[in-house]
Backbone as XML, in Angstrom:
<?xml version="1.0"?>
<chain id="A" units="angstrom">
  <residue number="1" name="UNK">
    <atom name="N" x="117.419" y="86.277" z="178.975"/>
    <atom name="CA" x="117.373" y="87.192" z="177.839"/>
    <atom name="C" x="117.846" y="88.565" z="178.302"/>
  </residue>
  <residue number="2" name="UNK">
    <atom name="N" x="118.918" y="89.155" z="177.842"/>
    <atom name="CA" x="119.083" y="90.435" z="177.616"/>
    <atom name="C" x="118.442" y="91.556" z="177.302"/>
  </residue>
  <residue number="3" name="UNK">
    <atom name="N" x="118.500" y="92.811" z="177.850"/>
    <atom name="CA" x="117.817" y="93.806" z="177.627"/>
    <atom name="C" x="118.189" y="93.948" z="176.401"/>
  </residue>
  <residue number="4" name="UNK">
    <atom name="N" x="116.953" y="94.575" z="175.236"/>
    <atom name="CA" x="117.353" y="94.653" z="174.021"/>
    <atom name="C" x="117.346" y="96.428" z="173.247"/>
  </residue>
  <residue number="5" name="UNK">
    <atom name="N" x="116.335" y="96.528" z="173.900"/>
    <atom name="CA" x="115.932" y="98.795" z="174.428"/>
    <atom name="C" x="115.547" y="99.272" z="175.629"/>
  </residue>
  <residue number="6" name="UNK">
    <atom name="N" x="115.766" y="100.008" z="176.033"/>
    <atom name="CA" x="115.976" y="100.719" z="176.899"/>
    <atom name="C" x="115.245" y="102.577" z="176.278"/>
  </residue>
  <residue number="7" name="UNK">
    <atom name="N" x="114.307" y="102.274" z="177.413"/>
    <atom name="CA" x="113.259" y="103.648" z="177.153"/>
    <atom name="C" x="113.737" y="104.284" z="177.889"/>
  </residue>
  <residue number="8" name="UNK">
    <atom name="N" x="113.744" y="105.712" z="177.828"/>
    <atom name="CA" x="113.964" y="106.448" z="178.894"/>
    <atom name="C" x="112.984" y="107.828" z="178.792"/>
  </residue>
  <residue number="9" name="UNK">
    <atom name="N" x="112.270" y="108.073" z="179.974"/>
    <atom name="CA" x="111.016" y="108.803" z="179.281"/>
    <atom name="C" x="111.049" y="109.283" z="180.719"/>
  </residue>
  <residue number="10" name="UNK">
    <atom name="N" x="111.209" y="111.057" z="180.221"/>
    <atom name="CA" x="111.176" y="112.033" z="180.891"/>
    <atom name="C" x="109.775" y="112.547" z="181.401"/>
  </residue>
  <residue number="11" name="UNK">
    <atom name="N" x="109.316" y="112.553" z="183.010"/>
    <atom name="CA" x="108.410" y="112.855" z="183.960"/>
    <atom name="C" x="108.210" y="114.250" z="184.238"/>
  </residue>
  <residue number="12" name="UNK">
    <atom name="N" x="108.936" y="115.082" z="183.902"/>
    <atom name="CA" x="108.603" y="116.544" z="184.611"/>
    <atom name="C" x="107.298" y="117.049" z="184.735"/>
  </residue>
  <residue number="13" name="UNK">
    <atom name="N" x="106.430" y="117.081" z="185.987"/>
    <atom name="CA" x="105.409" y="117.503" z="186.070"/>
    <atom name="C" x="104.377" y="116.693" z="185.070"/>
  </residue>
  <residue number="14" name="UNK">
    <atom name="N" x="104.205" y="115.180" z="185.659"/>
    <atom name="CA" x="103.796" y="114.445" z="184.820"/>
    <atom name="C" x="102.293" y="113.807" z="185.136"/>
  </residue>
  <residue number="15" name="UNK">
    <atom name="N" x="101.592" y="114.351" z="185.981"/>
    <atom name="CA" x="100.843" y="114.204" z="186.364"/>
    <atom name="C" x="99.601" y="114.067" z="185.385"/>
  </residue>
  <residue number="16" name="UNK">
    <atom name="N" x="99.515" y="114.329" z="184.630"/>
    <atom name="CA" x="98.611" y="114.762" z="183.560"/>
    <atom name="C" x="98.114" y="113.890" z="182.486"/>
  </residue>
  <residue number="17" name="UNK">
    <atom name="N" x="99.768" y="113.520" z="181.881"/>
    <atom name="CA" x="99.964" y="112.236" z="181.409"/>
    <atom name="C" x="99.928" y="110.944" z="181.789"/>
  </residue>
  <residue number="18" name="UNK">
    <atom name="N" x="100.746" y="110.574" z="182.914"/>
    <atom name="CA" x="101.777" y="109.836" z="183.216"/>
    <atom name="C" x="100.952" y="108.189" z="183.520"/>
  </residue>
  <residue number="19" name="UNK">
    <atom name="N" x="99.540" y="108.182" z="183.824"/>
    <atom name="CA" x="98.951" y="107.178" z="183.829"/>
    <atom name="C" x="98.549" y="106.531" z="182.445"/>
  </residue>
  <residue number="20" name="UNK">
    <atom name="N" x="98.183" y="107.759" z="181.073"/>
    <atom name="CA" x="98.169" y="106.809" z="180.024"/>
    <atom name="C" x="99.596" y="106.563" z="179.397"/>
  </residue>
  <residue number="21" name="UNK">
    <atom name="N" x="100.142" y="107.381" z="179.974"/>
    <atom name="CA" x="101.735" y="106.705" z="179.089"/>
    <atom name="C" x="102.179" y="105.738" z="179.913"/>
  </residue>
  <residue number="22" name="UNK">
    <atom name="N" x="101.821" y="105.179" z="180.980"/>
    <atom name="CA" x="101.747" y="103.938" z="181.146"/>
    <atom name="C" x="101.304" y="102.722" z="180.986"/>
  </residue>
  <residue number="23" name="UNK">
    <atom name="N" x="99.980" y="102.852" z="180.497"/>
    <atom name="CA" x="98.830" y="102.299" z="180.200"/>
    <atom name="C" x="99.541" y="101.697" z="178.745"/>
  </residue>
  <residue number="24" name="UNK">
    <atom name="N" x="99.742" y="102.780" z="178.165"/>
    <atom name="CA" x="100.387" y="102.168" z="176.680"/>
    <atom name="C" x="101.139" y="101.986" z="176.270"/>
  </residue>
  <residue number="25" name="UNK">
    <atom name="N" x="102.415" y="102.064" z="177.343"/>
    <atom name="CA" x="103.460" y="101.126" z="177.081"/>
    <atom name="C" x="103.179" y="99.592" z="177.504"/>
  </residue>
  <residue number="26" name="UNK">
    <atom name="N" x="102.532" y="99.675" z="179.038"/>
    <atom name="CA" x="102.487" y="98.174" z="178.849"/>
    <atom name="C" x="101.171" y="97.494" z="177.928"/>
  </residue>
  <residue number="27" name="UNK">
    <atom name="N" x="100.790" y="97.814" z="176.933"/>
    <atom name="CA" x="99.952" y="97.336" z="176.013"/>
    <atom name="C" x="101.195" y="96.890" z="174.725"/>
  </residue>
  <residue number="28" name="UNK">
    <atom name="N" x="102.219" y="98.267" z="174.569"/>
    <atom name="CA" x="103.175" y="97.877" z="173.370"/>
    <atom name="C" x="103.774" y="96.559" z="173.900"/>
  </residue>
  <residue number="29" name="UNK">
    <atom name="N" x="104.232" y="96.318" z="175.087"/>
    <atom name="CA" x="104.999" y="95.634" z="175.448"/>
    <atom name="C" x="104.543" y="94.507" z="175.174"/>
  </residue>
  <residue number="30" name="UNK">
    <atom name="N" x="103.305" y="94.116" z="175.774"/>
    <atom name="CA" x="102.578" y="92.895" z="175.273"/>
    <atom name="C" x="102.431" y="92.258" z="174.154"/>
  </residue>
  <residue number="31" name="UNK">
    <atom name="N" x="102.972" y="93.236" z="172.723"/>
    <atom name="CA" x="103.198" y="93.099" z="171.737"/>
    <atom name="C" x="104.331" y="92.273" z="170.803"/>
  </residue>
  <residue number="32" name="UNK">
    <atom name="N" x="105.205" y="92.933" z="171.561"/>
    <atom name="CA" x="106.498" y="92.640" z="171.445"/>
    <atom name="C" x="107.248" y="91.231" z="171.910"/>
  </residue>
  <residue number="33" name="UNK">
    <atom name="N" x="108.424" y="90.701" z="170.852"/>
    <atom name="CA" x="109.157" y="89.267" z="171.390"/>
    <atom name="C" x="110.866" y="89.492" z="171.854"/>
  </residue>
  <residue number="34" name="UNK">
    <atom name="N" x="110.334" y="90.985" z="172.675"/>
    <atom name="CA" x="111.865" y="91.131" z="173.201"/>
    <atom name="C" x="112.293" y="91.792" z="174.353"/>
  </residue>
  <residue number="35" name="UNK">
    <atom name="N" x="113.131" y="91.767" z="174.952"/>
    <atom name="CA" x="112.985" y="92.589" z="176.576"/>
    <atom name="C" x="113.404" y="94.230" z="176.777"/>
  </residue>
  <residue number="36" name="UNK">
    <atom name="N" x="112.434" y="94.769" z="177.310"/>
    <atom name="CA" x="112.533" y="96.122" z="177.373"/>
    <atom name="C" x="113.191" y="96.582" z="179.027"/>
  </residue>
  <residue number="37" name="UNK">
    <atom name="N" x="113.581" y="97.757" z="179.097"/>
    <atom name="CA" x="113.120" y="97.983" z="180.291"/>
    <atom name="C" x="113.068" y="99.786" z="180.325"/>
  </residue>
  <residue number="38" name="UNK">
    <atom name="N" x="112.369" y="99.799" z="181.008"/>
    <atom name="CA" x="111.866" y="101.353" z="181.087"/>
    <atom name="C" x="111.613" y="101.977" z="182.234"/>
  </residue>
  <residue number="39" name="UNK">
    <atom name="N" x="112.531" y="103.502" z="181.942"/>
    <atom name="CA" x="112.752" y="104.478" z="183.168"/>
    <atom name="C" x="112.722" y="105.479" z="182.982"/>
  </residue>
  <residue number="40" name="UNK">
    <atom name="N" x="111.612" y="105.987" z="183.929"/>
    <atom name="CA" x="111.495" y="107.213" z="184.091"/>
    <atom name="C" x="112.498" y="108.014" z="185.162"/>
  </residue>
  <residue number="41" name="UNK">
    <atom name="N" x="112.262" y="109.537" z="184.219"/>
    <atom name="CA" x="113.166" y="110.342" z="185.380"/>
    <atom name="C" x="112.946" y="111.394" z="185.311"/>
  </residue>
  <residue number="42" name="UNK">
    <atom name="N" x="112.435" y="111.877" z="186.721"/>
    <atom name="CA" x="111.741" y="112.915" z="187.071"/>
    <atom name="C" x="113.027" y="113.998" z="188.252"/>
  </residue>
  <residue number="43" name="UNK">
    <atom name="N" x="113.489" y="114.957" z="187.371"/>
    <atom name="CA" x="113.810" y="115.900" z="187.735"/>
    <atom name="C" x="113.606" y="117.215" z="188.400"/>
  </residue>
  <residue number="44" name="UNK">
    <atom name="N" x="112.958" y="117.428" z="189.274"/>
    <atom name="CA" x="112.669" y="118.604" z="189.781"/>
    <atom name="C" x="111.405" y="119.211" z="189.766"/>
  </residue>
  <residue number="45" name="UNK">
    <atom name="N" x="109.980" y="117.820" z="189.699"/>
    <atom name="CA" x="108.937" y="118.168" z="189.048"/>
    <atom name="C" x="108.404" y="119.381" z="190.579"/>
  </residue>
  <residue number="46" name="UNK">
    <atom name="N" x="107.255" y="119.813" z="189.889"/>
    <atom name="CA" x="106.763" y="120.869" z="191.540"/>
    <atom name="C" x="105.630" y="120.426" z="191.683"/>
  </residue>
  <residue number="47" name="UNK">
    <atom name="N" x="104.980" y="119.716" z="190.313"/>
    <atom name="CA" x="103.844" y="119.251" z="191.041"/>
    <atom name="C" x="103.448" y="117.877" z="191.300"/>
  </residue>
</chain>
């Protein structure tokens, strides 16, 4: 199966977030009957 979306979800200084916006993507995912794949990209975070 082919990738069907493609997330792309920006990290800058993501510390804060970055464990429940993980948490709940892979909950959406579990949802879903199609292939994702998802990347983060962290540019220049400082912390």
């Amino acid at each position: 199966m082919s990738v069907k979306l493609s997330l792309v979800i920006p990290v800058y200084n993501a510390e804060l977030f970055i464990f429940d916006t993980l948490t709940r993507i892979q909950k959406w995912k579990q949802t879903i009957n199609y292939k994702v794949e998802v990347i983060f990209v962290n540019d220049g975070s400082i912390r």
